[in-house]
C-alpha positions in Angstrom: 71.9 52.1 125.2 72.1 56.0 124.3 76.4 55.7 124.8 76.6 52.5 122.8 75.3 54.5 119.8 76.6 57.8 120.1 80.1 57.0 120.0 80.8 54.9 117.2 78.1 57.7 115.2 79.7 60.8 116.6 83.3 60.2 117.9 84.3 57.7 115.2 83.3 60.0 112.3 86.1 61.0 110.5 86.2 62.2 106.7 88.6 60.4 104.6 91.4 63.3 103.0 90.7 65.8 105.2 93.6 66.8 107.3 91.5 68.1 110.1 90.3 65.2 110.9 94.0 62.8 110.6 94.9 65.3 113.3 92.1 65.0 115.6 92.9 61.0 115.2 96.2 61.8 116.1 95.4 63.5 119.1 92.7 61.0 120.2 95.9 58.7 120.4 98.7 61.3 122.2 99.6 60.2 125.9 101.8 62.8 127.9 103.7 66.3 126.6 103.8 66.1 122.4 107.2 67.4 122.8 107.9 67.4 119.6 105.1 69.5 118.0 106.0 71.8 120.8 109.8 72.1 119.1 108.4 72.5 115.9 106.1 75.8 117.1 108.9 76.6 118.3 111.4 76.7 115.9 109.2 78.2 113.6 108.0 81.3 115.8 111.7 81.8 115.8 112.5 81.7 112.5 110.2 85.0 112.3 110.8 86.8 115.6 114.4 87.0 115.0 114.4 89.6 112.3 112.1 91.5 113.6 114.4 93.0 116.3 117.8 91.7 115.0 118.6 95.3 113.6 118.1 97.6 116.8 122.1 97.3 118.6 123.5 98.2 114.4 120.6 100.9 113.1 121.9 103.2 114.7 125.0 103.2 112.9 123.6 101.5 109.8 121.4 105.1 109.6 124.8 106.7 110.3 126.5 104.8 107.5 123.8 106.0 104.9 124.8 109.7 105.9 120.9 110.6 105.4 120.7 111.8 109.3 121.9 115.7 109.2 122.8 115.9 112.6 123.9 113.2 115.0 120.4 114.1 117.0 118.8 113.2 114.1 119.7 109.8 113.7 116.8 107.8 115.7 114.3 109.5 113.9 115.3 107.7 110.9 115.8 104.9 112.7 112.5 104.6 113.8 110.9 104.9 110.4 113.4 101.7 109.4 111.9 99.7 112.2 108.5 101.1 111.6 108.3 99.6 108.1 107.7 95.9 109.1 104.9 96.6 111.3 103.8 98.5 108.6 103.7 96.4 106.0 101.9 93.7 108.6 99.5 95.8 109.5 97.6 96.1 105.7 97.9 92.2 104.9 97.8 90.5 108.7 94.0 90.5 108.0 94.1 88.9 104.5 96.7 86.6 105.6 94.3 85.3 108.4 91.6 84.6 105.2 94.0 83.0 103.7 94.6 81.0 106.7 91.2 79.7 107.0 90.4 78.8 103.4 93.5 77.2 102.4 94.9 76.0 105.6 97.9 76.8 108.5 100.7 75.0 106.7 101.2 77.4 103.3 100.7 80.5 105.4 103.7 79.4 107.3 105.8 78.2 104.5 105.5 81.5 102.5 106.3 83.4 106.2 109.4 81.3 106.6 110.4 81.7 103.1 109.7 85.4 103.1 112.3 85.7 105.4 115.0 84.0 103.6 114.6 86.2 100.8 114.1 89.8 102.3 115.9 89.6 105.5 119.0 88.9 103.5 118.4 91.8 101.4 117.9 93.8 104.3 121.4 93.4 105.1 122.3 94.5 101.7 121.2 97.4 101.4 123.2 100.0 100.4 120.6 103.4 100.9 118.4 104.0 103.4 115.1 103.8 101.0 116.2 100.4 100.1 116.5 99.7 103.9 113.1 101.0 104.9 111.4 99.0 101.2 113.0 95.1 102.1 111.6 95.6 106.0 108.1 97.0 104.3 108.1 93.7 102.3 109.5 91.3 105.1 106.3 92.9 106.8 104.1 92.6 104.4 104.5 89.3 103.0 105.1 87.3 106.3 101.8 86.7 107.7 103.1 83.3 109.6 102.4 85.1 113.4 98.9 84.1 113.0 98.4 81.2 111.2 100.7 79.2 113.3 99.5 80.7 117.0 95.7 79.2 115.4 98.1 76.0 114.5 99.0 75.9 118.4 95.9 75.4 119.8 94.7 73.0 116.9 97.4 70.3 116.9 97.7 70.0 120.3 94.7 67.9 122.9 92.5 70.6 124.9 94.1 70.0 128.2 97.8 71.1 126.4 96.4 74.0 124.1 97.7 76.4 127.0 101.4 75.2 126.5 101.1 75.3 123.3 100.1 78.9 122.9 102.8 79.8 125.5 105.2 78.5 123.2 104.3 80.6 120.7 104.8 83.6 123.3 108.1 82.2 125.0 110.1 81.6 121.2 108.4 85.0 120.2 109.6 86.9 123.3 113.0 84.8 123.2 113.5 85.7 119.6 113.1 89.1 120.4 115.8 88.8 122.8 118.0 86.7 121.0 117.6 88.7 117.4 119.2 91.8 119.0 121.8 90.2 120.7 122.8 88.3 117.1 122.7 91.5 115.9 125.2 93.4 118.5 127.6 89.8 118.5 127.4 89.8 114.6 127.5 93.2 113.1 130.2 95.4 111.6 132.3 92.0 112.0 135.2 93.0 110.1 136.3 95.5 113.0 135.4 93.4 115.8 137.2 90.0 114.6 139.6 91.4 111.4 141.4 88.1 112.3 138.2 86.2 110.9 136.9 88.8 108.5 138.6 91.4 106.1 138.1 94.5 105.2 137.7 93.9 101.3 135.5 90.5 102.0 132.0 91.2 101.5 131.5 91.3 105.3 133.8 94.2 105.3 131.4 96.1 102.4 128.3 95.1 104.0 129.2 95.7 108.3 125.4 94.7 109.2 125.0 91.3 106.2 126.0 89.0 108.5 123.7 89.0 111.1 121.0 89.0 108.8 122.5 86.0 106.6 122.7 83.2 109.9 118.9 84.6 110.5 117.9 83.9 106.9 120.1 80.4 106.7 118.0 79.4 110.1 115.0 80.7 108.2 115.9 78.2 105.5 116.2 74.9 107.2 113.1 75.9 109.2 111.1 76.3 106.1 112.4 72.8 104.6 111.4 71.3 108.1 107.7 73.0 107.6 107.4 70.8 104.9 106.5 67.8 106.8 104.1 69.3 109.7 101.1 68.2 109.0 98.0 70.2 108.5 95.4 71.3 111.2 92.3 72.9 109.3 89.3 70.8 108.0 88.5 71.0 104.7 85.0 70.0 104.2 81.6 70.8 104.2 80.3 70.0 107.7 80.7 73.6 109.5 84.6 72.8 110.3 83.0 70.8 113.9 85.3 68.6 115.0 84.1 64.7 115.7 85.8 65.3 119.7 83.4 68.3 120.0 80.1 66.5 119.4 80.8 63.7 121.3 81.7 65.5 124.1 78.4 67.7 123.6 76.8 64.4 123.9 78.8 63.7 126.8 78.0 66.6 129.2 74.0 65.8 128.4 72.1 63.9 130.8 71.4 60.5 129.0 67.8 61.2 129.5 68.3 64.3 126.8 66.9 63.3 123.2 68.8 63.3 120.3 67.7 67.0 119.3 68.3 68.5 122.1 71.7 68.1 121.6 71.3 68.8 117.7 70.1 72.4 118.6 72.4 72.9 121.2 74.8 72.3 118.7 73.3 75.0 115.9 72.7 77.4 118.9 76.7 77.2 119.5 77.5 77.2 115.4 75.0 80.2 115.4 77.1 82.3 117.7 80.6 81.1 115.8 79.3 82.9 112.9 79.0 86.4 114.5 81.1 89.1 113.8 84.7 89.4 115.0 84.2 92.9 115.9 81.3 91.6 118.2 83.3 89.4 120.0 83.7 91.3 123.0 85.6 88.5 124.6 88.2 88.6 121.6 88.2 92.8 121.0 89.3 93.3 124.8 92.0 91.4 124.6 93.1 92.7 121.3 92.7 96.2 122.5 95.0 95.3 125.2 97.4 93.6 123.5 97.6 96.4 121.0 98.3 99.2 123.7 101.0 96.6 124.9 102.5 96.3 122.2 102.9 99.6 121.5 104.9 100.7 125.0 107.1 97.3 124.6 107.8 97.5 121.1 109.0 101.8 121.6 111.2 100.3 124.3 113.1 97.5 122.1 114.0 100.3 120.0 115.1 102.7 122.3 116.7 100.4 125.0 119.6 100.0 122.1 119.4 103.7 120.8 120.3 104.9 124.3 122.5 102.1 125.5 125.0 103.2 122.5 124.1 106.8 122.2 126.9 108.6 124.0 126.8 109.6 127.6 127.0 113.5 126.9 123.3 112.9 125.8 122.4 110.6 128.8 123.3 107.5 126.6 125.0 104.2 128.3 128.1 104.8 125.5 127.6 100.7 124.7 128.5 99.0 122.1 126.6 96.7 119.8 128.5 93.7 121.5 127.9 94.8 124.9 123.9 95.4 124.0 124.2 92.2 122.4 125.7 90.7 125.9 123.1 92.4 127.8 120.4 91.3 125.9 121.9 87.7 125.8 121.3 86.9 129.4 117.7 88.3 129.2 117.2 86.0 127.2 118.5 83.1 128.6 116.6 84.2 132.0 113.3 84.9 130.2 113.5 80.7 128.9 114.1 79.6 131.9 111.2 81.8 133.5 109.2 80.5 130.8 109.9 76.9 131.4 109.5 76.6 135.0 108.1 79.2 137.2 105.4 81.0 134.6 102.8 77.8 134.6 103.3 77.1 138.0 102.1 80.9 138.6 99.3 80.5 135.7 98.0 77.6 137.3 97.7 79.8 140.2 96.4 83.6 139.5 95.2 82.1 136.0 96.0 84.3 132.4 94.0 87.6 133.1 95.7 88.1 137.0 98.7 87.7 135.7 98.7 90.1 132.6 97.0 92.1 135.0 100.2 92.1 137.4 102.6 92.3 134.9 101.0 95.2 133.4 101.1 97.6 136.1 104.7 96.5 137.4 105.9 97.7 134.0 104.9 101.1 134.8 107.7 102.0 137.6 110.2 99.4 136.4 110.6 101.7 133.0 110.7 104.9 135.6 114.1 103.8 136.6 115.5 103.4 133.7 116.2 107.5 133.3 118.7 106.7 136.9 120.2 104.1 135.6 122.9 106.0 133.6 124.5 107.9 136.4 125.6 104.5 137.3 129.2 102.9 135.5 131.5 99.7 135.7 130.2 96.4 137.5 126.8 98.4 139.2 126.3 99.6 136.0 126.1 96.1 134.3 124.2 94.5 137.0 121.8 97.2 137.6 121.0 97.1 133.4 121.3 93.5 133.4 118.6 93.0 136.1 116.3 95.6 134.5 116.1 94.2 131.3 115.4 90.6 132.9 112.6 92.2 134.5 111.4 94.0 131.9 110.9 90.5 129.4 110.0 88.4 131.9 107.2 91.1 132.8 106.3 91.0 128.9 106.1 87.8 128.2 103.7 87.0 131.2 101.8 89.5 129.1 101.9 88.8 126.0 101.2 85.1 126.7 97.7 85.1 128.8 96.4 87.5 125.6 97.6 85.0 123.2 95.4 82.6 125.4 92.3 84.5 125.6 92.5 85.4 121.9 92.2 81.9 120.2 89.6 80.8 122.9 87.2 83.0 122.1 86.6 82.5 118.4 85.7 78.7 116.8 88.7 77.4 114.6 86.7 78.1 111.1 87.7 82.1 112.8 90.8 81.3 114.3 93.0 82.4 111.5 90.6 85.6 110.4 90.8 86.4 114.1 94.1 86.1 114.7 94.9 87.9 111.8 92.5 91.2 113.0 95.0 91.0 116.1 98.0 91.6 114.0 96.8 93.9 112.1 95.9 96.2 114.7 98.6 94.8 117.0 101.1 95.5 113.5 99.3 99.4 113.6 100.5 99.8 117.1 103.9 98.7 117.0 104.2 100.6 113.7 104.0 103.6 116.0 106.3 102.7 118.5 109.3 102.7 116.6 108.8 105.6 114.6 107.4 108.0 118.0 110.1 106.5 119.8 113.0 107.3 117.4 111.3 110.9 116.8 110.5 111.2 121.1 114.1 110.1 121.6 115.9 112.2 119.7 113.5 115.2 120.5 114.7 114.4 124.0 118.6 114.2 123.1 118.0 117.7 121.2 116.6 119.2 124.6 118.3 118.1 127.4 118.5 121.6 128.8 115.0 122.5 128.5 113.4 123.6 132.1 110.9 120.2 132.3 113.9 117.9 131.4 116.6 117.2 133.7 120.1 118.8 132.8 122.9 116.0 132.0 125.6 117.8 133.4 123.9 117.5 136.4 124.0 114.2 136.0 127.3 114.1 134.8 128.3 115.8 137.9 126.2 113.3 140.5 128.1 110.3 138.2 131.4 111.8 139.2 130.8 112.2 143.1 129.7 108.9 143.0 132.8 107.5 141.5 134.9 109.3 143.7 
């Protein structure tokens, strides 16, 4: 008698024009894999990770085309300030994004990220002075606050038992984009020397070497923010404590049918009670944050200087590359780190679970980056497989990471939170990976200017070793 009457009160109970609620009827009504809301996550955290990392194979010579650097030595500190900007400028408006977010909803938050782009991005590869460099990647920064809106809209469009995929979507096109940014970016830039059949000198591709790149990231940015258009909305929008009809009825479910109607009614305010606590009291939510924020850090230092030295010359332990052949390099990471992603990564989740394996991944970071300071001594085919299996290791490794935080984060806060929380993670996530590019610029070319010093190994001793080994 109880279950006749609790379902049509409590799971039928929709409100008429609220979002929210059309998508919880859609879900109640998914069978199998929603493929394609998983394409359109996808797509979308794309559109935004691409930028991001798109300039690290050309800033080095981008910073050496502006002639600010005095000496060549100098050249990554400036560099780093350049890709410290957008972190930067996400770091003071993540958190107001996030309100945002939660009051007006997932959908315009991700329409204004995506169109961000367009507009600044293509600046960006315009610019014809280092300040105006450093002030379009301030304001791509700044104004883009899609990252959290839409990793709240991947666990509410999708049914409970697929909210895991869905957030390790958002991880996989995030870590794939930036894999895929940089190696646009070495294909792509200064294109009027590498294909003068396709591209003169006097064509505005020849004026601006580094536009290119950034214009097929801005036209993708484009169609993906006409497609955002039609994704439906995921936040509630009225008055009834943003609960969701699924999550009363199954309250009602998991009580014994001998348990009285308010029972359950102050089981449910107990629960709503603790939703309203602070963020920063969420110990469940600050630990991973804290996490992912010293992650961050490390991984987003070594995006940066993984192209600084692979095209820094080899008399200052550099791999002498070329943007193309960081761009190749980077290429079939990323092609390794999908399929990774897409077939062996939930088979081990479903194993160890999130936490065992960020825990794994974490500390095989730690020697993995100690060999890269051997890796130059190497040259021809060894080099390029030695490098190539590194840097495989090295995303894969991160994006096991990256994606069990991401999983923890958005369970531990209710969804009228979700965007506010996820929001405080970028901000101090933003903070952190502000930091890395700019002390890794200014820690790389402090190493370049003391290669000689008695606590750093001496390159002509390396040079030397490189030689007996080729002979």
């Amino acid at each position: 008698m109880a279950q006749q009457y609790t379902e049509p009160l409590l799971k039928k109970k929709y409100h008429e024009n609220c979002p929210g609620c059309k998508v919880d009827q859609m879900k109640e009504l998914q069978r199998g894999i929603p493929i394609r809301q998983l394409v359109s996550i996808w797509i979308v955290v794309l559109s935004t990770a691409l930028p991001i990392s798109s300039l690290f194979p050309f800033l080095y010579f981008m910073i050496r085309d502006f002639h600010i650097a005095k000496r060549e030595e100098d050249i990554g500190s400036y560099a780093g300030y350049v890709g410290s900007a957008f972190m930067l400028g996400r770091a003071l408006t993540s958190v107001l994004w996030g309100m945002v977010a939660d009051h007006y909803g997932r959908k315009p938050v991700i329409i204004m990220g995506t169109i961000t782009v367009v507009i600044f991005n293509t600046l960006f590869g315009l610019s014809v002075n280092f300040w105006m460099a450093v002030i379009t990647r301030f304001l791509l920064g700044s104004l883009n606050g899609l990252l959290g809106a839409v990793k709240a809209y991947a666990v509410e469009i999708f049914r409970e038992e697929h909210q895991a995929l869905g957030l390790s979507t958002v991880s996989t096109a995030w870590g794939i984009g930036l894999v895929i940014g940089p190696a646009l970016g070495g294909f792509l830039a200064q294109p009027a020397e590498k294909y003068p059949n396709i591209f003169s000198k006097d064509s505005i591709f020849g004026r601006f070497p580094y536009f290119l790149p950034c214009l097929a990231i801005s036209l993708f940015a484009l169609g993906v923010t006409i497609f955002t258009c039609w994704l439906p909305e995921t936040l509630h929008k009225h008055n009834d404590n943003n609960r969701s009809c699924d999550d009363s009825y199954d309250a009602l479910e998991a009580a014994s049918h001998e348990s009285s109607t308010k029972e359950i009614k102050e089981e449910n305010e107990g629960k709503e009670s603790a939703s309203k606590q602070s963020l920063l009291t969420n110990w469940p939510l600050m630990s991973s944050i804290i996490v992912y924020c010293v992650f961050s850090l490390h991984d987003m230092a070594y995006t940066e200087i993984f192209s600084l030295w692979a095209v820094s010359p080899r008399k200052y332990g550099g791999l002498s590359y070329s943007t193309e052949d960081v761009g190749e390099v980077l290429s079939i990471s990323g092609f390794s780190l999908l399929v990774f992603q897409l077939s062996l990564y939930p088979f081990v989740e479903r194993i160890l679970g999130p936490v065992m394996v960020s825990r794994i991944a974490g500390v095989l970071t730690i020697p993995l980056l100690q060999s890269y300071s051997c890796i130059a001594i190497f040259s021809g085919f060894t080099l390029s497989l030695v490098i190539n299996c590194a840097s495989i290791m090295k995303n894969v490794l991160s994006i096991s990471m990256v994606t069990g935080l991401f999983i923890l984060q958005n369970q531990a806060v209710d969804q009228h939170q979700r965007g506010a929380a996820n929001g405080l993670a970028m901000t101090a996530m933003s903070l952190f990976k502000a930091a890395g590019p700019a002390g890794g610029g200014a820690l790389f070319s402090w190493a370049e200017k003391r290669q000689d010093a008695s606590f750093f190994p001496e390159w002509k001793h390396v040079e030397n070793f490189h030689h007996i080994l080729e002979s």
